[in-house]
C-alpha positions, 0 to 999 in steps of 0.5 A: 430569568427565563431568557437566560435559562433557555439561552443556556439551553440553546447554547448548549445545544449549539455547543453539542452539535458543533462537537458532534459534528467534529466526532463525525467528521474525524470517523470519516477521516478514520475511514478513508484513510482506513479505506486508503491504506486498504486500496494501498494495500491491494495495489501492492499485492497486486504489483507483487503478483504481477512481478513475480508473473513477469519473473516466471515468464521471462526467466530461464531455469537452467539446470548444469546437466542441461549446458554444453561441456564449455572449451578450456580457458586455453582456446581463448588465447589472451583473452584467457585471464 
């Protein structure tokens, strides 16, 4: 009788700690992908950042005062449409 009961005991606790050992390994997982969406996160504000840095740097802002009066359509002859 006392066999059984401390069978019982050992396989309960076997079965506790193979369930423990599951909760753990599903908070890790919890966690790098909470860790992963983070980084993702951080690499697109950064690409963003760096976008919008190239536009301002490789963008003219012209404004209308700043343009030549442009010749009429006629002087371009049959290129005129």
């Amino acid at each position: 009788m006392k066999g059984r009961v401390a069978a019982c005991v050992v396989a309960l606790g076997l079965i506790g700690c193979a369930l423990l050992h599951l909760r753990q390994a599903r908070l890790q997982a919890a966690h790098e992908l909470a860790s992963a969406h983070a980084r993702t996160r951080r690499l697109d504000d950064e690409a963003l950042r760096l976008r919008s840095e190239l536009l301002e740097a490789t963008t003219t802002l012209v404004r209308p005062r700043d343009l030549e009066p442009q010749a009429p359509a006629e002087a371009f002859g049959d290129l005129a449409y």
